[in-house]
C-alpha positions in Angstrom: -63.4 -92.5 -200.0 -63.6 -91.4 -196.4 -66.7 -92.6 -194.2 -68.1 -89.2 -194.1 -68.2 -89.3 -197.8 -69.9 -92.6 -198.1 -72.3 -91.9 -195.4 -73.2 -88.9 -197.9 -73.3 -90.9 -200.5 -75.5 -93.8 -198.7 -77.9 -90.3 -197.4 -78.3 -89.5 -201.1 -79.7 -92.4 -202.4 -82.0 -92.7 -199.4 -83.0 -89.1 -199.4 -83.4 -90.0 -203.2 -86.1 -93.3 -202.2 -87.5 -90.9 -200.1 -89.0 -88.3 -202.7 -86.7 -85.6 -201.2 -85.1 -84.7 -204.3 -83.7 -81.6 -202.7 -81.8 -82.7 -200.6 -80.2 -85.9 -202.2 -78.6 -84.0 -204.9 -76.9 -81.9 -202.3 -75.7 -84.6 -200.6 -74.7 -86.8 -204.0 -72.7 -83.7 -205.7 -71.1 -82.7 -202.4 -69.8 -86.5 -202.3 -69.4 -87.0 -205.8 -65.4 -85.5 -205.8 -64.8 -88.0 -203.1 -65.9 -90.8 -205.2 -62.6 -93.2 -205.4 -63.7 -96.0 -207.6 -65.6 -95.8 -210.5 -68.8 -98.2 -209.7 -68.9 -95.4 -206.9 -68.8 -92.8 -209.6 -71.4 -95.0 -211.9 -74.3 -95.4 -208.8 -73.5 -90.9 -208.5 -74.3 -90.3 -211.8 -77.1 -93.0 -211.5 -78.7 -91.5 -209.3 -78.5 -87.8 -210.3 -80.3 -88.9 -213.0 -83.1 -90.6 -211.7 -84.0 -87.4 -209.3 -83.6 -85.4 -212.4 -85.8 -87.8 -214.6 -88.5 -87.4 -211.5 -88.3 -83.7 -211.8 -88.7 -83.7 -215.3 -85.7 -82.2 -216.5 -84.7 -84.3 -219.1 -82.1 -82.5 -220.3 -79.8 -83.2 -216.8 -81.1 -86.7 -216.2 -79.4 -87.7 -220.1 -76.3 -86.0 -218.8 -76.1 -88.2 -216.1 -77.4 -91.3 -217.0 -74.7 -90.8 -220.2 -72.0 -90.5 -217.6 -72.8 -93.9 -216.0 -73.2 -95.8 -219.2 -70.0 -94.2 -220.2 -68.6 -95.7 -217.0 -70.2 -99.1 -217.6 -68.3 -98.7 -220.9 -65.1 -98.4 -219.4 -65.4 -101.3 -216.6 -67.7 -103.9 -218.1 -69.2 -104.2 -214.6 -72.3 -105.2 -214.8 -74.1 -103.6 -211.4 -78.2 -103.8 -210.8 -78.3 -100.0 -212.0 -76.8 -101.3 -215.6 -79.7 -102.8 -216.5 -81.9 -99.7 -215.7 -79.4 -97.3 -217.5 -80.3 -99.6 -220.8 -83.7 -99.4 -220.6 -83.3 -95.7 -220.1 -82.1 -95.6 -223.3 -84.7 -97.7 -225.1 -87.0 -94.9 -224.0 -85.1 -92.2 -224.7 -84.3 -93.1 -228.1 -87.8 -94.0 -228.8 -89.5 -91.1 -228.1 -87.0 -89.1 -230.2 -87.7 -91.6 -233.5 -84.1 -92.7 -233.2 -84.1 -96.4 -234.2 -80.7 -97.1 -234.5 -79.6 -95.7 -231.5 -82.9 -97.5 -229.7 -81.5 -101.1 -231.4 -78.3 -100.2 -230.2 -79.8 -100.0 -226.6 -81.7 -103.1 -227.0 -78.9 -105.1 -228.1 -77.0 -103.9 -225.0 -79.9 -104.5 -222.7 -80.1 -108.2 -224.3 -76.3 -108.2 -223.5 -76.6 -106.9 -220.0 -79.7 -109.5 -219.1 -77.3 -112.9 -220.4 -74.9 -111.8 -218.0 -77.1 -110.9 -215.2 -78.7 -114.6 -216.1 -75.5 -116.3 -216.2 -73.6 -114.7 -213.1 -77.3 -115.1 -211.4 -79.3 -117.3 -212.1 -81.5 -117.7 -209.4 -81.2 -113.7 -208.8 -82.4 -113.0 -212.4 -86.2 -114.1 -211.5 -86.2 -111.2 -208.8 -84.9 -108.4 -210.6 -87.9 -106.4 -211.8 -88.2 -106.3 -215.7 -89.4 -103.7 -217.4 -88.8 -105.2 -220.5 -88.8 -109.7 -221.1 -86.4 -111.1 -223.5 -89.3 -112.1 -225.9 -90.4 -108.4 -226.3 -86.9 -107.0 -227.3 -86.6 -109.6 -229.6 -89.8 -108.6 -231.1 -89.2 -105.0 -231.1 -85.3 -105.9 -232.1 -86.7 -107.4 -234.9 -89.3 -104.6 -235.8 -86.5 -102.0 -236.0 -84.7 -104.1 -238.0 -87.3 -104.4 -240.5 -88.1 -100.6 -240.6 -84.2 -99.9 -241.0 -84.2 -102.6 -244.1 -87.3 -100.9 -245.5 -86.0 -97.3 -245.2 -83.1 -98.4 -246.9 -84.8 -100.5 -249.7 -86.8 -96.8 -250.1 -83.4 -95.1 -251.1 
């Protein structure tokens, strides 16, 4: 990608931080073609879908935030926005009642946090959680049992 495509890039995401939605969507889709490698593609779609999520159009914000775990899917690369893209998920799935897509999540969020834990350890205190290990084992666990009762019931 050309400088002038990664400066737009870079603008996005701070337009982004600084509530000016508007703007860092411009910037993000007009780079977005330039994008050369995929992690590059992963942090677009990221952050499409956290201005859409702010603006409440949750219909967009899946779309993108599908396209970067879809991209995490392909590379394996686990990248700070990983983590948030799971727990994204979690939610989602919740609030539609979907517990085996929600488990699915969690398992890949417990997946994502060894990793994170292993390749950096003394990183992985710093990394704002919005979900501990103990609590999606728990709720892990919960699902589990609702899924094994549900089943029992047919």
């Amino acid at each position: 990608m050309n400088t002038y495509y990664e400066f737009l890039t870079q603008s996005g995401e701070i337009l982004y931080h600084q509530n000016n939605f508007k703007m860092a969507i411009d910037s993000l889709e007009k780079a977005a073609p330039f994008n050369v490698y995929q992690n590059d593609f992963l942090n677009n779609h990221y952050y499409r879908g956290k201005i859409y999520e702010k603006l409440n159009n949750s219909e967009k914000a899946h779309f993108h935030f599908s396209k970067s775990d879809s991209i995490y899917n392909l590379t394996n690369d686990v990248v700070p926005e990983v983590r948030e893209i799971q727990e994204y998920f979690i939610n989602y799935y919740k609030s539609k009642g979907d517990t085996e897509n929600q488990l699915k999540y969690i398992d890949r969020l417990l997946h994502v946090d060894s990793i994170i834990h292993s390749n950096h350890i003394n990183l992985n205190e710093t990394i704002f959680k919005k979900y501990d290990t103990p609590l999606l084992l728990s709720e892990k666990q919960k699902i589990i049992e609702t899924l094994k009762e549900k089943e029992r019931n047919y």
